[in-house]
PyMOL Python script that loads the backbone (N, CA, C, O; Angstrom):
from pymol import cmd

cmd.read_pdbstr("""\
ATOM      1  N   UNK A   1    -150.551  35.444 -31.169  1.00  0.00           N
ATOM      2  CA  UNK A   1    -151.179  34.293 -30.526  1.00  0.00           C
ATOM      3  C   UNK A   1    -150.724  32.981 -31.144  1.00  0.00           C
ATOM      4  O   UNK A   1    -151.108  31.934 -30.621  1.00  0.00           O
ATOM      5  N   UNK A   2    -149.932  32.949 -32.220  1.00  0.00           N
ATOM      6  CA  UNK A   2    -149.670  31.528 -32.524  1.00  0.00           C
ATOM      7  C   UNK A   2    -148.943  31.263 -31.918  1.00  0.00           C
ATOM      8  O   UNK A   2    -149.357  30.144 -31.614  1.00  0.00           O
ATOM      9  N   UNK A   3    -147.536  31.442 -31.098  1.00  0.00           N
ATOM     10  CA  UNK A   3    -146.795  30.851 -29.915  1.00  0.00           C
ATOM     11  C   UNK A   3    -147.625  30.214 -28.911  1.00  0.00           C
ATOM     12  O   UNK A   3    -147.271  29.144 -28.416  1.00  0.00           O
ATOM     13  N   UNK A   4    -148.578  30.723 -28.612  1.00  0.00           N
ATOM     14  CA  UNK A   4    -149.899  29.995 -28.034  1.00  0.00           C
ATOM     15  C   UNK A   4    -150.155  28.823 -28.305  1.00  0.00           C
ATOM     16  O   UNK A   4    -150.012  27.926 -27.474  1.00  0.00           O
ATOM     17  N   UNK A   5    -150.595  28.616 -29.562  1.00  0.00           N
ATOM     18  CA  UNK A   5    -151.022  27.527 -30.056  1.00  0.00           C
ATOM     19  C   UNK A   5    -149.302  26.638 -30.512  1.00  0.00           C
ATOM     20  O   UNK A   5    -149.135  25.457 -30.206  1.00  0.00           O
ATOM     21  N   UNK A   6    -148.706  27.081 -30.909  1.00  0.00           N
ATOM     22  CA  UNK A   6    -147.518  26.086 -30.850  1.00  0.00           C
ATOM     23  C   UNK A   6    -146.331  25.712 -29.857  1.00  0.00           C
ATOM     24  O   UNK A   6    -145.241  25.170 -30.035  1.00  0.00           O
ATOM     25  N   UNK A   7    -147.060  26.281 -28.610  1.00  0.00           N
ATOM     26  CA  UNK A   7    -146.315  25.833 -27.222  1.00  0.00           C
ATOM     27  C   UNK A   7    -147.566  25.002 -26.614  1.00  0.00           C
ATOM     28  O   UNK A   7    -147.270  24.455 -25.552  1.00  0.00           O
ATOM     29  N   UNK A   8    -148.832  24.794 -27.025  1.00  0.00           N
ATOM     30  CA  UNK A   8    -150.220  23.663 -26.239  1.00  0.00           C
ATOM     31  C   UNK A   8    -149.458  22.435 -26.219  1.00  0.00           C
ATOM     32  O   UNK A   8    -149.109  21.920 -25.156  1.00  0.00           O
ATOM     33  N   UNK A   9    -149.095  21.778 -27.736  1.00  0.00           N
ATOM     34  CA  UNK A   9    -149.034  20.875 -27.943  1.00  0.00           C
ATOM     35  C   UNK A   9    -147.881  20.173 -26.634  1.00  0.00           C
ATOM     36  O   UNK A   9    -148.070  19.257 -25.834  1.00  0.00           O
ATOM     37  N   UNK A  10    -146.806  20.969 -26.841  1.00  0.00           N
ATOM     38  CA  UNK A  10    -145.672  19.986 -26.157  1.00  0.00           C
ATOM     39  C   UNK A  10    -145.602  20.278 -24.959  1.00  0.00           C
ATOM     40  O   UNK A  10    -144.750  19.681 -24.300  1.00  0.00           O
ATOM     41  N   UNK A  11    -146.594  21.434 -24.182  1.00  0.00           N
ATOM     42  CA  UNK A  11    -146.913  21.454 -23.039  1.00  0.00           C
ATOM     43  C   UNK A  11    -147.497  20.383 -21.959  1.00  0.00           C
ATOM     44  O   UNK A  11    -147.129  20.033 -20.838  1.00  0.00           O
ATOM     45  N   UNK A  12    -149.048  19.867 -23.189  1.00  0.00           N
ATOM     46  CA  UNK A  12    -149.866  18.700 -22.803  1.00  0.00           C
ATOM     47  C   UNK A  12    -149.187  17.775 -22.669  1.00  0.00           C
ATOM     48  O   UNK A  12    -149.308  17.183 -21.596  1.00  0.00           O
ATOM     49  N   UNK A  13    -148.319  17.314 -23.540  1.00  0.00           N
ATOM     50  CA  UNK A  13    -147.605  15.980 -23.902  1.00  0.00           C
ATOM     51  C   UNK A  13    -146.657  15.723 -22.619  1.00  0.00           C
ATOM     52  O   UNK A  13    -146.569  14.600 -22.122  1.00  0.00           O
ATOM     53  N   UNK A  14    -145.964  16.828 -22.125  1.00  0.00           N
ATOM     54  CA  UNK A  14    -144.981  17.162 -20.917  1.00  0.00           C
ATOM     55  C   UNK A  14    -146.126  16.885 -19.701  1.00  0.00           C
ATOM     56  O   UNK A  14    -145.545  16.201 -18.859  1.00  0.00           O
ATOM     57  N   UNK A  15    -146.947  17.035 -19.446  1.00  0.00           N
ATOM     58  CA  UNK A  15    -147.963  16.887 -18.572  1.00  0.00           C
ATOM     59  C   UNK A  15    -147.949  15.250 -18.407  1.00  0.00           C
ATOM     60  O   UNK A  15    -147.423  14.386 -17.705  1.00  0.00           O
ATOM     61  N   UNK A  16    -148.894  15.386 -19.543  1.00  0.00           N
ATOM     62  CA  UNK A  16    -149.190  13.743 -19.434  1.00  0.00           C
ATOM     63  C   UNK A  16    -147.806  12.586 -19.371  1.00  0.00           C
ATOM     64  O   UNK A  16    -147.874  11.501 -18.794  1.00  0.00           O
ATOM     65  N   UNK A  17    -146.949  12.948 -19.881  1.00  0.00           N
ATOM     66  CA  UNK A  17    -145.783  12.087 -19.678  1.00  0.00           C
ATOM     67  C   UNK A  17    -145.085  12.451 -18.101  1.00  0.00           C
ATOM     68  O   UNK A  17    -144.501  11.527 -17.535  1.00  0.00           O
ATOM     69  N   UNK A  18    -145.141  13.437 -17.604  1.00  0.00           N
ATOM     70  CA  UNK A  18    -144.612  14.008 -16.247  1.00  0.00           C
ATOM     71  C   UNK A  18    -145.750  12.747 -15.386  1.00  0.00           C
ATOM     72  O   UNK A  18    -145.144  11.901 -14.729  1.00  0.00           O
ATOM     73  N   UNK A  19    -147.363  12.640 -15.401  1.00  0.00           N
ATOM     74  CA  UNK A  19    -148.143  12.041 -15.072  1.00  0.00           C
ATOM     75  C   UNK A  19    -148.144  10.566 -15.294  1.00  0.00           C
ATOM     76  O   UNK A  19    -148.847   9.926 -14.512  1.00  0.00           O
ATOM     77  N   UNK A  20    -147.302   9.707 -16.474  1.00  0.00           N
ATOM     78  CA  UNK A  20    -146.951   8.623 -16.644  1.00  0.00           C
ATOM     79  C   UNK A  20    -145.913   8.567 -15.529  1.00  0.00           C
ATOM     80  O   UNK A  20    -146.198   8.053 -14.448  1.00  0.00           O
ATOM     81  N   UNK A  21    -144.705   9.091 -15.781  1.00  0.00           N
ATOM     82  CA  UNK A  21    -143.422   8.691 -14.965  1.00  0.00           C
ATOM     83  C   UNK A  21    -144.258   8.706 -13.337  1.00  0.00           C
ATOM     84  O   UNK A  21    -144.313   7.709 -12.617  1.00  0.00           O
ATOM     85  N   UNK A  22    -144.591   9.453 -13.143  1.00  0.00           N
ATOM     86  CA  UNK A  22    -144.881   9.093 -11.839  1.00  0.00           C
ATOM     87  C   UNK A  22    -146.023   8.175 -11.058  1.00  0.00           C
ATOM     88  O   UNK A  22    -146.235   7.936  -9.869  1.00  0.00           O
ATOM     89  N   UNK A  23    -146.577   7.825 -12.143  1.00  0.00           N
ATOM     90  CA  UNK A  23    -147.960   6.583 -11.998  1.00  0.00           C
ATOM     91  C   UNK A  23    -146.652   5.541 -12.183  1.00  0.00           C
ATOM     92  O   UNK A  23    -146.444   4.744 -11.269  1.00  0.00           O
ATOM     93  N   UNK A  24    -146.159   5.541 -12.839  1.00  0.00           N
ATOM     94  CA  UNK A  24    -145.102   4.324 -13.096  1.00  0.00           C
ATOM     95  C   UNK A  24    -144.116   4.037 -11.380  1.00  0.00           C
ATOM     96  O   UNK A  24    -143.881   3.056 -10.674  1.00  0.00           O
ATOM     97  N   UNK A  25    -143.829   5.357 -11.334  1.00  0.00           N
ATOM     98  CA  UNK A  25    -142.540   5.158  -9.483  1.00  0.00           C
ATOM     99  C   UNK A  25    -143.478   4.939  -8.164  1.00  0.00           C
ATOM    100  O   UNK A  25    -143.146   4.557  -7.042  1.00  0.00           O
ATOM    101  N   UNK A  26    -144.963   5.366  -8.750  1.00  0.00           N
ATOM    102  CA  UNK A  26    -145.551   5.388  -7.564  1.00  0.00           C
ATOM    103  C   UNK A  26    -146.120   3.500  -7.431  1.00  0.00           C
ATOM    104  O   UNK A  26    -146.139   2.894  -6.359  1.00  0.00           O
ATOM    105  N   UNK A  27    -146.320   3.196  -8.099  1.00  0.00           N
ATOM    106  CA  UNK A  27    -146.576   1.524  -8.565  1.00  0.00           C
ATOM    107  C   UNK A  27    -145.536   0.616  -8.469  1.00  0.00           C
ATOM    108  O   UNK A  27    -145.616  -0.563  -8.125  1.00  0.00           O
ATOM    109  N   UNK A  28    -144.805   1.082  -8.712  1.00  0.00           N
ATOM    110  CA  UNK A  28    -143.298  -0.107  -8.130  1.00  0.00           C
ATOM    111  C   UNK A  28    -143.523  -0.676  -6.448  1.00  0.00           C
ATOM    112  O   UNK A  28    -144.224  -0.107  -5.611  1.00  0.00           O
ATOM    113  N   UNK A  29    -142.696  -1.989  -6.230  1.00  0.00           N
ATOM    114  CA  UNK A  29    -142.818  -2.112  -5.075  1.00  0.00           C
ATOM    115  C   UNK A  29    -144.279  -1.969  -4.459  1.00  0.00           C
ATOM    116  O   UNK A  29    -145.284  -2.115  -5.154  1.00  0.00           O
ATOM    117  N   UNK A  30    -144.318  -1.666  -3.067  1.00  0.00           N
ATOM    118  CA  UNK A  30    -146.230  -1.894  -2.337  1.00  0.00           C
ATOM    119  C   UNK A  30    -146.971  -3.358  -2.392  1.00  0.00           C
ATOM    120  O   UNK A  30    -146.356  -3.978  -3.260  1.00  0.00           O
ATOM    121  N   UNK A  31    -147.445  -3.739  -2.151  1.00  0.00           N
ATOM    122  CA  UNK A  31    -148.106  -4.859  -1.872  1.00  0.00           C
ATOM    123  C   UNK A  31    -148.265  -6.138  -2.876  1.00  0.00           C
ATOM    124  O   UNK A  31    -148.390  -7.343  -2.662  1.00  0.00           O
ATOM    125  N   UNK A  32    -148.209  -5.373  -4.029  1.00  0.00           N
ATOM    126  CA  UNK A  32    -148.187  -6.336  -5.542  1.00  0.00           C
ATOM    127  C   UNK A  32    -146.938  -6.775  -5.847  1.00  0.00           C
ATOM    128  O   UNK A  32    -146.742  -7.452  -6.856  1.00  0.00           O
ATOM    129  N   UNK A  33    -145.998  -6.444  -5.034  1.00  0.00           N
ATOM    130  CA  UNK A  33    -144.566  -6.114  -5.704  1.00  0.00           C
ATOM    131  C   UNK A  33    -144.193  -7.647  -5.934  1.00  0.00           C
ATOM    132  O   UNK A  33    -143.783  -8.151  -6.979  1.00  0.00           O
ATOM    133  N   UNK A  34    -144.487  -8.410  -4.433  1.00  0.00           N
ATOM    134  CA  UNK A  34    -143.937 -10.097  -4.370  1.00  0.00           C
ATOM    135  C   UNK A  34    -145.044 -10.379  -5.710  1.00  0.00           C
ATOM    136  O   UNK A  34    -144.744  -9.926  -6.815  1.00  0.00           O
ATOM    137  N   UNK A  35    -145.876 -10.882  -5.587  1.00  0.00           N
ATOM    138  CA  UNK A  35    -146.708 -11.024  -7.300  1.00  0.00           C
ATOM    139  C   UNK A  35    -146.255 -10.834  -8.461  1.00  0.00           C
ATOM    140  O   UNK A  35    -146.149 -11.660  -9.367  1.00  0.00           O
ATOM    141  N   UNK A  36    -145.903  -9.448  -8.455  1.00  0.00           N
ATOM    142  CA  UNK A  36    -145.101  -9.129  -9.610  1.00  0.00           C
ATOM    143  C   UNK A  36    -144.251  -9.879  -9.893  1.00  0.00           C
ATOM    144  O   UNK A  36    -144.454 -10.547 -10.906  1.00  0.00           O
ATOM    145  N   UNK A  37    -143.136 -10.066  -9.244  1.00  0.00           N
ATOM    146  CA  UNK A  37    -142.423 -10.812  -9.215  1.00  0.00           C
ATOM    147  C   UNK A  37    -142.122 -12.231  -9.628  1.00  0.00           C
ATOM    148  O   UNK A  37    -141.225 -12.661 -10.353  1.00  0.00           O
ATOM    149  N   UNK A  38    -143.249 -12.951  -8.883  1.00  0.00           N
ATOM    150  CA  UNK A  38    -143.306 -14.099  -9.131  1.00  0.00           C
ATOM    151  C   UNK A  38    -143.784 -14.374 -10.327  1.00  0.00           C
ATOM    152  O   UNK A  38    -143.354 -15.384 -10.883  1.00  0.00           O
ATOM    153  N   UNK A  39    -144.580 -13.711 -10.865  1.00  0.00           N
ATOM    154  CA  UNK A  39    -144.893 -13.936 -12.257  1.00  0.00           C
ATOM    155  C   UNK A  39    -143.976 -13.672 -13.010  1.00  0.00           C
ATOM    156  O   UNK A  39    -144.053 -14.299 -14.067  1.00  0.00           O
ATOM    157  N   UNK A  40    -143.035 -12.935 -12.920  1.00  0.00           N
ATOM    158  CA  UNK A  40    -141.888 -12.533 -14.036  1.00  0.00           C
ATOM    159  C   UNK A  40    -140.660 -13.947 -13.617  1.00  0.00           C
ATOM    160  O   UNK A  40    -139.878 -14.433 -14.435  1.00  0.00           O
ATOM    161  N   UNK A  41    -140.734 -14.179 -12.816  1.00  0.00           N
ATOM    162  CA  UNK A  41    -139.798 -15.209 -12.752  1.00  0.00           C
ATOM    163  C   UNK A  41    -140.534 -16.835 -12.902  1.00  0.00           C
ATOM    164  O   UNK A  41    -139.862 -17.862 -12.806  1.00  0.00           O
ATOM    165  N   UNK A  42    -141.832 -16.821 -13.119  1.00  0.00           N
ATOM    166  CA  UNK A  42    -142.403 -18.106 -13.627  1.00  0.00           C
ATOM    167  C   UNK A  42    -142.294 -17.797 -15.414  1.00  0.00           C
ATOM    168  O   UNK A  42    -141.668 -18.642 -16.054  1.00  0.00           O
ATOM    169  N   UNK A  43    -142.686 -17.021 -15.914  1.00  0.00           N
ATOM    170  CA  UNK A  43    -142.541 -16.275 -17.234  1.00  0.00           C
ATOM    171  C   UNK A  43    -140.852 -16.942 -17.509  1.00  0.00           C
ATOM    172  O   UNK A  43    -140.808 -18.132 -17.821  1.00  0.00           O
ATOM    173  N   UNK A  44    -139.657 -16.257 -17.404  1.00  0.00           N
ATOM    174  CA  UNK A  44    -138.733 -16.848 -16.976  1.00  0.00           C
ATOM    175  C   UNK A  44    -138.503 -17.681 -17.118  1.00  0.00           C
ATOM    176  O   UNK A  44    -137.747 -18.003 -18.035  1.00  0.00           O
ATOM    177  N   UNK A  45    -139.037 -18.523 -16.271  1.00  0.00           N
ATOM    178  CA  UNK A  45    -138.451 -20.155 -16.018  1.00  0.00           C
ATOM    179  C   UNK A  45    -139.345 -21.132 -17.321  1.00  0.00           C
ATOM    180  O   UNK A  45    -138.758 -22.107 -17.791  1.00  0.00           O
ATOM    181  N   UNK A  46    -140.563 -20.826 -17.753  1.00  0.00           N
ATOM    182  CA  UNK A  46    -140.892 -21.525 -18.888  1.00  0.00           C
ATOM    183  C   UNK A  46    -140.166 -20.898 -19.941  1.00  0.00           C
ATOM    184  O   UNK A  46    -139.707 -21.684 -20.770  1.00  0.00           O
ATOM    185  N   UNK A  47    -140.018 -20.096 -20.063  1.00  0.00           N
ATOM    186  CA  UNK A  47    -138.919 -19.563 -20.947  1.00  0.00           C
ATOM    187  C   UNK A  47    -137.375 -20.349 -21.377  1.00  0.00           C
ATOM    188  O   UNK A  47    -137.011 -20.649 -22.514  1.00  0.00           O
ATOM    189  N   UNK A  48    -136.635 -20.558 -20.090  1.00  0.00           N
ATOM    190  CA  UNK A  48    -135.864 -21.230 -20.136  1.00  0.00           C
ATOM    191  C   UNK A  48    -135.838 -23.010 -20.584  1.00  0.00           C
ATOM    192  O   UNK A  48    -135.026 -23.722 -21.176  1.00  0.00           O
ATOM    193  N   UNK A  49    -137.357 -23.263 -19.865  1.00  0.00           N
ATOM    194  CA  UNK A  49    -137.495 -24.749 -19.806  1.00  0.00           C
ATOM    195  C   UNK A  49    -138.046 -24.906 -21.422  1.00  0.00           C
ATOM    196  O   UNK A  49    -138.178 -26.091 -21.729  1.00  0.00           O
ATOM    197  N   UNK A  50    -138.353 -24.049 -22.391  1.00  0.00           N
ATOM    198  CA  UNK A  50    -138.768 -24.692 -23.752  1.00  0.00           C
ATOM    199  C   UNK A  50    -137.630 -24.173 -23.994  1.00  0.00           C
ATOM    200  O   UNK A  50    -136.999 -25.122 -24.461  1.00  0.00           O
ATOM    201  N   UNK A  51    -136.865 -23.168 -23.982  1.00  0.00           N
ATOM    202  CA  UNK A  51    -135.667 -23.243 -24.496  1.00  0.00           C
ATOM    203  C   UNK A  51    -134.223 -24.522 -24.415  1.00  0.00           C
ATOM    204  O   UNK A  51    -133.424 -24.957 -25.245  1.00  0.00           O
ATOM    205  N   UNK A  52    -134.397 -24.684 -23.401  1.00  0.00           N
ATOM    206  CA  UNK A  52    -133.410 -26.596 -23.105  1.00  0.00           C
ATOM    207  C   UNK A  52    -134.592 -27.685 -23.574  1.00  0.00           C
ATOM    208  O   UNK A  52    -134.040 -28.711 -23.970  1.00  0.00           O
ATOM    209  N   UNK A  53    -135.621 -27.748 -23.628  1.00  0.00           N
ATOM    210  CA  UNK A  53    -136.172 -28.903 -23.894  1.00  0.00           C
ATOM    211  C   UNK A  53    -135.971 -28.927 -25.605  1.00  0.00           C
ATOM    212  O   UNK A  53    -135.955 -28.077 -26.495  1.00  0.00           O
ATOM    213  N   UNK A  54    -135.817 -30.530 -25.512  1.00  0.00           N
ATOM    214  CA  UNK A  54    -135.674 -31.278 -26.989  1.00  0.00           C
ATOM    215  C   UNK A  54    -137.237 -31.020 -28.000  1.00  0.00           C
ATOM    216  O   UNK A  54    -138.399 -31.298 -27.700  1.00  0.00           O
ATOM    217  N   UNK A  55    -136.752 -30.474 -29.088  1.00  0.00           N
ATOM    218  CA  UNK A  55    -137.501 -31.088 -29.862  1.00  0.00           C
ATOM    219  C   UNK A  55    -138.029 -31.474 -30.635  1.00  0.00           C
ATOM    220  O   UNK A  55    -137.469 -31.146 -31.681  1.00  0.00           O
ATOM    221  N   UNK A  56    -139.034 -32.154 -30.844  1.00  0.00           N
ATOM    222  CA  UNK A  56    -139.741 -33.428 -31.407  1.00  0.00           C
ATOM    223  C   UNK A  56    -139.035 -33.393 -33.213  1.00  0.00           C
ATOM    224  O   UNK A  56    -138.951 -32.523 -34.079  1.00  0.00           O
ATOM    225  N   UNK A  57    -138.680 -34.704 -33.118  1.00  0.00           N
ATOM    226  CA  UNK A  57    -137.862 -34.935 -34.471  1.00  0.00           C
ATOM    227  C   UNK A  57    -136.418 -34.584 -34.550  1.00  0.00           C
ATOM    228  O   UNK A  57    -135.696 -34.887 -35.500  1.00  0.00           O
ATOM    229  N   UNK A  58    -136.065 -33.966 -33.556  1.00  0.00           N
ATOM    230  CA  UNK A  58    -134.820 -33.666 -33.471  1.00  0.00           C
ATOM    231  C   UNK A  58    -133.718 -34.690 -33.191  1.00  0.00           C
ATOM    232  O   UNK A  58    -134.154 -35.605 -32.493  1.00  0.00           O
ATOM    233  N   UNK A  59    -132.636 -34.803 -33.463  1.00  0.00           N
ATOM    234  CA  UNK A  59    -131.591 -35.775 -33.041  1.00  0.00           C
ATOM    235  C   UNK A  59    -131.058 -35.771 -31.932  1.00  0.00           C
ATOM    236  O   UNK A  59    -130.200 -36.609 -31.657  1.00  0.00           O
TER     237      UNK A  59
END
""", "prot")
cmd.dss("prot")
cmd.show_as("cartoon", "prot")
cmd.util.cbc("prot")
cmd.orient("prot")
């Protein structure tokens, strides 16, 4: 019976990660997707804009 107990572990783990990947493909795209989006590309763009902006004390 210990093959039992030392095949649980990476069984569960295979489960629950089999159950991530597909909560993850099933969530892409669908109705949130434009949202998504737009937030990653406002994220982004302040990103860029403190990165070119001067500053303070600088020459």
């Amino acid at each position: 019976m210990d093959y039992v107990s030392a095949l649980v572990p990476p069984v569960v783990m295979a489960v629950f990660f089999i159950g991530l990947v597909r909560t993850i493909i099933k969530s892409q795209g669908g109705p949130n997707k434009a949202k998504e989006d737009a937030a990653v590309d406002a994220a982004l763009a302040r990103a860029e804009a403190a990165k070119q902006a001067p500053h303070p004390g600088s020459v």
